[in-house]
C-alpha positions as CSV (number, residue, x, y, z in Angstrom):
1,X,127.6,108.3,87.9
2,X,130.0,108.6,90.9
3,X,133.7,107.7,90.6
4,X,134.3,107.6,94.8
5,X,132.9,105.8,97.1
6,X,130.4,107.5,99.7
7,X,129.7,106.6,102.9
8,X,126.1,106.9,103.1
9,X,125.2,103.5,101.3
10,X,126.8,101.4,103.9
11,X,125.5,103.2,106.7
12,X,121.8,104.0,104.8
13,X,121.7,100.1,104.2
14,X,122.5,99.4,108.1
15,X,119.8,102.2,109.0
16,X,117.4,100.4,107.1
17,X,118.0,97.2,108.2
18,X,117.8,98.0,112.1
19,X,114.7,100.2,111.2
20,X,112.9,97.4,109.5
21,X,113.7,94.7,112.5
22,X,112.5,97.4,114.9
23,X,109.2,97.8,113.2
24,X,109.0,94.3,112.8
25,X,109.3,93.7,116.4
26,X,107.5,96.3,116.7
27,X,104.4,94.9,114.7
28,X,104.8,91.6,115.7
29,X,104.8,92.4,119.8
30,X,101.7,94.7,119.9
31,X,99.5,94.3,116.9
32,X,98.0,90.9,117.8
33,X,97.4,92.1,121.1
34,X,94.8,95.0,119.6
35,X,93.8,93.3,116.9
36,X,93.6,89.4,117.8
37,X,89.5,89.4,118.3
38,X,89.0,90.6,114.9
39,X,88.2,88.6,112.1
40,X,90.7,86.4,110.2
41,X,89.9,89.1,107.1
42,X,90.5,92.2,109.2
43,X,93.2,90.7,110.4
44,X,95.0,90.1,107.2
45,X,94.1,93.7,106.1
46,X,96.1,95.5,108.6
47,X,98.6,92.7,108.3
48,X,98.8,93.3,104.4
49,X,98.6,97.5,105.1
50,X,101.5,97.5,108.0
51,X,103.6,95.4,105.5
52,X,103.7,97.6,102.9
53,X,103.2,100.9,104.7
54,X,107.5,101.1,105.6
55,X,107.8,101.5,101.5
56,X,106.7,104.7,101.2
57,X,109.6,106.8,103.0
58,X,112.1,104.5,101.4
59,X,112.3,106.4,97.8
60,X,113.4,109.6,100.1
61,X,115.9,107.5,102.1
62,X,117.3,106.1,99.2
63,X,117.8,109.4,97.4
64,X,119.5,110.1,100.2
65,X,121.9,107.5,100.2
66,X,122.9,108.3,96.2
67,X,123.0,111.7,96.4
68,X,122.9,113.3,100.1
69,X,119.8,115.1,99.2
70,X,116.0,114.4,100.8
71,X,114.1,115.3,97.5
């Protein structure tokens, strides 16, 4: 456990915030223009799949905010 206070959780939690509204916007501005003729089930797939796809760097980015290391 760490007894002083590191700077990279403040700024890690800012980084992630501004990199989730930016892929939100992101999402939001030009996926229903490519896929907004497909069916309501198609739809929701990709919806479903670009929702959860920003989790999977985020166990690397927050080993980086703990301990300064990637891996």
């Amino acid at each position: 456990m760490r007894t002083e206070p590191t700077w990279r959780i403040p700024v890690g939690i800012l980084a992630l915030v501004a990199a989730l509204i930016v892929y939100a916007v992101v999402i939001a501005r030009y996926a229903p223009s490519v896929i907004g003729e497909w069916p309501v089930w198609a739809q929701t797939l990709v919806y479903i799949l670009l929702g959860v796809i920003w989790i999977r760097p985020l166990r690397r980015f927050l080993i980086w905010m703990e301990t300064g290391r990637w891996g």
